[in-house]
Structures are given as structure tokens and as C-alpha cells.
C-alpha positions as CSV (number, residue, x, y, z in Angstrom):
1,X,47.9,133.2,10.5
2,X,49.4,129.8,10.1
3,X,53.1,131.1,10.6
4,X,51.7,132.9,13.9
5,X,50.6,129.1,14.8
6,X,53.4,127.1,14.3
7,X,55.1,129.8,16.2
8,X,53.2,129.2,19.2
9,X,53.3,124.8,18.7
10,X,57.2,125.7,18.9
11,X,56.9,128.0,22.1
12,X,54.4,125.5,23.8
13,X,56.7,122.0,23.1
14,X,59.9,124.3,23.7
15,X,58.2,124.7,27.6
16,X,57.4,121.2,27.8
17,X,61.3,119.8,27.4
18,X,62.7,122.6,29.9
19,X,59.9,121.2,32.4
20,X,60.9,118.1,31.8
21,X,64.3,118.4,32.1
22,X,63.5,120.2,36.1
23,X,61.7,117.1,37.2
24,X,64.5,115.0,36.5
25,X,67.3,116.6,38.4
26,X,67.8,114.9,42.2
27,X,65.9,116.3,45.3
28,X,68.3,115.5,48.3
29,X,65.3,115.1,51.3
30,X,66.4,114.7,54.7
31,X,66.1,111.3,56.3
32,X,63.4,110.6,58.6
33,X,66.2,109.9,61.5
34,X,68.1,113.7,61.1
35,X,70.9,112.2,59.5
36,X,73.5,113.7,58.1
37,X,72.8,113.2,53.9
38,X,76.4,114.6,52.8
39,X,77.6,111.7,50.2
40,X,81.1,110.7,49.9
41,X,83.5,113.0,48.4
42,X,81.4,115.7,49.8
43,X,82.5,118.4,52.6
44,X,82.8,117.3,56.0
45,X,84.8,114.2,54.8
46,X,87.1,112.2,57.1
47,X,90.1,110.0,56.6
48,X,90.1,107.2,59.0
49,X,93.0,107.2,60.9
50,X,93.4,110.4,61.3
51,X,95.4,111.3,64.9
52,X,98.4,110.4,66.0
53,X,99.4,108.7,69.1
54,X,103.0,107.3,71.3
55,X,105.0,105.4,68.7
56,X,102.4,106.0,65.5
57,X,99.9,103.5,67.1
58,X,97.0,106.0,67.1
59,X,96.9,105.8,71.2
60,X,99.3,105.9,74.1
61,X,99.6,102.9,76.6
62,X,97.3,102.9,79.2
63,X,98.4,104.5,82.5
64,X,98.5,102.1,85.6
65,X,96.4,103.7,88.5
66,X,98.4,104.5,91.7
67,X,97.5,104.5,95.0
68,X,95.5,108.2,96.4
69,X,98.9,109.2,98.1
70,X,100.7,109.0,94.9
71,X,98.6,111.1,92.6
72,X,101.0,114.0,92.6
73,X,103.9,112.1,92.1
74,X,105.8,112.3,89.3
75,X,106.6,109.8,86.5
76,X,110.2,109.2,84.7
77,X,109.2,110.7,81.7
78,X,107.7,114.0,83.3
79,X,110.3,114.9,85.8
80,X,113.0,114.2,83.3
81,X,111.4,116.7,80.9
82,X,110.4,119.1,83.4
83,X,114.0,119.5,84.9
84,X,116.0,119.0,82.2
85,X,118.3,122.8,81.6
86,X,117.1,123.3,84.9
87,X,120.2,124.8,87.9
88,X,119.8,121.4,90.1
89,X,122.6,123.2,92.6
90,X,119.3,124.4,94.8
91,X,116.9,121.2,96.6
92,X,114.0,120.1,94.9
93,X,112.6,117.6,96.8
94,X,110.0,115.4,94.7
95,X,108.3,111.9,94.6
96,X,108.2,109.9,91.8
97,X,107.4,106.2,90.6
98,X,108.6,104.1,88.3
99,X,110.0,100.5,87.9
100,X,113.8,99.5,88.7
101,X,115.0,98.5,85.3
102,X,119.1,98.4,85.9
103,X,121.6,100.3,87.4
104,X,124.8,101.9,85.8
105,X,128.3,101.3,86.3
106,X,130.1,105.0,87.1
107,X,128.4,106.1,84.0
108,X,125.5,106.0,82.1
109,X,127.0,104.7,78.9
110,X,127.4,102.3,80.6
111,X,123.7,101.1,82.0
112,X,123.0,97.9,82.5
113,X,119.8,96.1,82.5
114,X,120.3,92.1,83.9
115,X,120.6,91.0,87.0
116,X,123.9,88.7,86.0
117,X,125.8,92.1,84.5
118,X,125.2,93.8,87.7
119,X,126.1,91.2,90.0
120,X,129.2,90.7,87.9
121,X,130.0,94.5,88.2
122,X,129.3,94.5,91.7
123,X,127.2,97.8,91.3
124,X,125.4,98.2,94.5
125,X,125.4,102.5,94.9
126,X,122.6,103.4,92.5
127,X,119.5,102.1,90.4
128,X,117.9,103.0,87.2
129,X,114.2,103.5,87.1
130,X,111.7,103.9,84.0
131,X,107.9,104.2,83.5
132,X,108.1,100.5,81.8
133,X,109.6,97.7,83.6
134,X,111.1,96.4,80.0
135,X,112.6,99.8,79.2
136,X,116.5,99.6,77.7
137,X,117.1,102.9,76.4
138,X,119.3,104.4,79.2
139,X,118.1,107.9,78.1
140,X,114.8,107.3,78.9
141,X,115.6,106.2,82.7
142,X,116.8,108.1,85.7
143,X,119.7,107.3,88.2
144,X,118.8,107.0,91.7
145,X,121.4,107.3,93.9
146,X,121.7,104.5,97.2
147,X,123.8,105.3,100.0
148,X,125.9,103.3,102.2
149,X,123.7,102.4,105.5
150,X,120.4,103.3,104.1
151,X,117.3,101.5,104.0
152,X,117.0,101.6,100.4
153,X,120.2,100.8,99.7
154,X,119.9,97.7,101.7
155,X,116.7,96.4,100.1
156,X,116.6,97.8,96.5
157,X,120.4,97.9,95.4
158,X,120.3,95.0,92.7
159,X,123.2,93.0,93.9
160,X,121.7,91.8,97.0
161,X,118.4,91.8,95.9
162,X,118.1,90.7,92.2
163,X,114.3,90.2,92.6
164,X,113.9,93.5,93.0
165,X,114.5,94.0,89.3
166,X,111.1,94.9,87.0
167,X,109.4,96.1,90.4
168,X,107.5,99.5,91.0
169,X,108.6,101.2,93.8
170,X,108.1,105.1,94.9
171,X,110.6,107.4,96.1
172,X,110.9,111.1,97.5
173,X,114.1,112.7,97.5
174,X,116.1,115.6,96.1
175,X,116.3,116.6,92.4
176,X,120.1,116.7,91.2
177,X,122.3,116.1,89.0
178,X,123.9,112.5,88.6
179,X,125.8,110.7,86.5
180,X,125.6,114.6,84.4
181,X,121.8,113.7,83.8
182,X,118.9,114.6,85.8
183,X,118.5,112.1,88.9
184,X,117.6,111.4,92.6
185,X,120.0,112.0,95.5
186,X,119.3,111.8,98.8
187,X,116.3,109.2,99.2
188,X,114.9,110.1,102.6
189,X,111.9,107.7,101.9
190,X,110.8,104.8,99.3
191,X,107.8,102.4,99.6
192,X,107.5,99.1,97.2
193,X,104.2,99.0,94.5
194,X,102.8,96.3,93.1
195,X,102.3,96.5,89.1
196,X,98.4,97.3,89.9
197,X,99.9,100.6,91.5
198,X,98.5,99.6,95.1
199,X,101.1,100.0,97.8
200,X,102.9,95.9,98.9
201,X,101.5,95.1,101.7
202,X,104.3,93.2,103.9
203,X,103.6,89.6,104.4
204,X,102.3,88.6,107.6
205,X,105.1,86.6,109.8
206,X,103.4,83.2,110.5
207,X,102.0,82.6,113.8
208,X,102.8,79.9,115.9
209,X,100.8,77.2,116.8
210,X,99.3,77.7,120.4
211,X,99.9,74.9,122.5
212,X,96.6,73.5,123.5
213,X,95.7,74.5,127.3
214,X,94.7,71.8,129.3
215,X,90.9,71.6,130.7
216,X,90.3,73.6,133.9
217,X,90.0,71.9,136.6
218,X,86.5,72.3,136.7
219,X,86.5,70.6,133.4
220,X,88.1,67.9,133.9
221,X,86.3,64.3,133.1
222,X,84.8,62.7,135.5
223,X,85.9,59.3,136.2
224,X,83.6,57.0,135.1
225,X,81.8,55.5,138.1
226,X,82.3,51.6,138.3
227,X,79.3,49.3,137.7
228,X,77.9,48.2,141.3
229,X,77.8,44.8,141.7
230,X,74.4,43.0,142.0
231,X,73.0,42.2,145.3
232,X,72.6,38.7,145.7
233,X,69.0,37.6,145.7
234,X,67.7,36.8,149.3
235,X,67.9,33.3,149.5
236,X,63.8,32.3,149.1
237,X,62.8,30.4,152.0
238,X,61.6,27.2,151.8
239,X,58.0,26.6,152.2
240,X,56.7,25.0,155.0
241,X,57.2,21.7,155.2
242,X,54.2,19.2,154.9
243,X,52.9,18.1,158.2
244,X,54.6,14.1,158.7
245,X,53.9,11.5,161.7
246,X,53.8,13.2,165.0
247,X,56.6,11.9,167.3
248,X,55.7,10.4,170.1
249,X,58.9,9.7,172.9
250,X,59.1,5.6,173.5
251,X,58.0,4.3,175.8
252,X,59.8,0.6,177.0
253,X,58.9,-1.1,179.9
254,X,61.3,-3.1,180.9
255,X,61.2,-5.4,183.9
256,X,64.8,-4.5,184.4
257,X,65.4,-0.9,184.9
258,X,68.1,1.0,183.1
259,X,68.9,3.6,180.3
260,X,67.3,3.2,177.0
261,X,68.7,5.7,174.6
262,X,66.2,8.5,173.0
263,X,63.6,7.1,175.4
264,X,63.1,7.4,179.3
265,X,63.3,4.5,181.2
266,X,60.6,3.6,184.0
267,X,60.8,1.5,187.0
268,X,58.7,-1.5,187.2
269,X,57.5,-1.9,190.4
């Protein structure tokens, strides 16, 4: 009887560790927000940093915008890529953008990117254009031919017009092959860009001054009219004179007739 009880004291404290033992193991409860409750170290883990972008910077430069007319025009990068093994003996006509960086003298060995080495060369017959206006690495640019009595040639070729260098500037013309890489031949049309991508509008010629027109005749002032001159004041006549002595003509008698002046003379008889 009291082996059968210390048999059950064992059996009863025996439960009452393994409960114990449940209670304390960790309940993970979702947050009241529906957040994810995975801990570090856990699946679904991240590195940061993960991706790869243009030149191991985890993102690619940002694109400039071009104008609505130039959204299917190609950049340097994609119509070098797209042609390149490509038989350029047939006409491809395409646009494409970029920024005049240099030009190259009868080779593309032998690119050059100042304005001062391409003065000195004298190279006026072709450009080299890139996506980036500070771009040196020649096999990342694309020859663009200029011929002799062109437009282009007259306003782009680098000799005459050094300031043209670092501009954006878009050009249609024919696919081939130059300088034995893929270039443009052939430019039948080009229009200047501003950096922002919206096409350069030409500055207006300044107007010239209008000469000022003189007033109509209609217009014309008035001569002023001249003062009038006052009127003399009537002369204010005198008023009447007082009544004096009446005058009474003189009367001499004289025994001895003859003429008395201011008086009449009477005969004595």
C-alpha cells in the first residue's frame, strides 16, 4: 500500500516538471499591426545592397528627357550595340542623340577630345558623339561623318565652331560603316539640344528701334494763344463842376466911344 503511494507522489510531481517545462517555451503572437515577426537569421532574410547597377553603384545615371519628337531616337550606346556584326552595305536610315565630345583624325586611334588638338589637326570632316558630354573612351563614341557644303558641316565641324564641343545635338542619317566602326554617313538633317533635352530655340535677331513718328497733323499743339492786353479803363469823367459867380459881359460907358476888349462898347449920346 505504501509502495503503490509513493508510486503515484512520483507519477504526480513527474507531470508537474513536464508542465512546467511547456509553459516556458516562447509563443511567437502576431503583432497587432500584421507585421511580419520573422527574427534575424530567419528565412526571408535580406542583404542590403543586394543589386547591381552601371559601374557597381547600385543605379544607372539618370536619363535626360528629350523632346516628344525624339522619343524614338536612338542613343550612342543602343545603336552601337544594336548594329554592331550587322552588313551596313544596305541603308539604315536612323536618328539618334548624343553630345559632340571630339572628332578623330583618319582613324579612331586616333580620337581626339579638345578643342586645341583638333584645331591643331585641322579636322573639320567628321565628329564624335557619346551619351555623356565628358566621355573619352573612343570605343564608347560614334563617328559622324560631315561633308563638304553641308549644313552640318558648316555649323558643327569643331574647327570653326569650338563651342560646339560638349553640346547635344540630334541627327538622322544612314547607318554605315566609318572609320571600320559603326557610324553616321550621310546627315540629311540635325537640330541643336540643349542639356535639358528641349530643342535650342534660335535667338531672336534684335529689333530696331522705330523711329518715333511725328504727331498728325491733327495733333499737333496748338500755339499758345497770347495774353490780350488790358483795355484801358475809360477815362472817369470828372464830376460836375461846382456852380461859381455867374458872368455877366461889362458893361463901360465911356463918354468917348470905341472898342473895349471882352466888353461891347456903347455910344453915349
Amino acid at each position: 500500500m505504501r509502495s503503490g503511494y509513493k508510486f503515484l507522489v512520483k507519477m504526480l510531481f513527474g507531470l508537474y516538471l513536464v508542465g512546467g517545462f511547456a509553459t516556458c517555451q516562447k509563443v511567437d503572437l502576431p503583432s497587432e499591426e500584421g507585421e511580419d515577426t520573422e527574427q534575424p537569421g530567419q528565412t526571408g532574410d535580406k542583404p542590403e545592397g543586394g543589386g547591381h547597377g552601371a559601374g557597381g553603384t547600385g543605379g544607372t545615371e539618370e536619363e535626360v528627357p528629350l523632346p516628344p519628337e525624339y522619343e524614338g531616337a536612338w542613343t550612342v550606346t543602343g545603336i552601337l550595340s544594336e548594329y554592331e556584326g550587322v552588313d551596313l552595305d544596305e541603308d539604315y536610315e536612323e536618328m539618334v542623340v548624343g553630345y559632340i565630345v571630339g572628332a578623330c583624325d583618319r582613324t579612331m586611334k586616333n580620337a581626339l577630345f579638345t578643342a586645341d588638338e583638333i584645331r591643331a589637326a585641322g579636322v573639320n570632316t567628321n565628329l564624335l558623339i557619346a551619351d555623356s558630354k565628358d566621355e573619352r573612351d573612343a570605343s564608347r563614341c560614334m563617328p559622324v561623318e560631315l561633308k563638304k557644303g553641308t549644313d552640318v558641316r558648316e555649323e558643327a565641324n569643331l574647327v570653326d565652331n569650338p563651342e560646339a564641343l560638349g553640346r547635344r545635338i540630334g541627327l538622322l542619317g544612314l547607318v554605315k560603316t566609318y572609320f571600320k566602326v559603326v557610324g553616321l554617313k550621310n546627315v540629311a538633317y540635325h537640330e541643336w539640344l540643349t542639356n535639358g533635352g528641349d530643342v535650342e530655340e534660335p535667338e531672336p535677331e534684335p529689333e530696331e528701334p522705330e523711329e518715333p513718328e511725328g504727331p498728325e497733323e491733327s495733333e499737333k499743339p496748338e500755339k499758345p494763344e497770347e495774353p490780350e492786353e488790358p483795355e484801358e479803363p475809360e477815362p472817369t469823367p470828372d464830376p460836375d463842376p461846382e456852380p461859381g459867380p455867374i458872368q455877366k459881359d461889362t458893361i463901360i460907358i465911356d463918354s468917348q466911344p470905341g472898342h473895349i476888349e471882352g466888353g461891347r462898347s456903347i455910344g453915349h449920346k
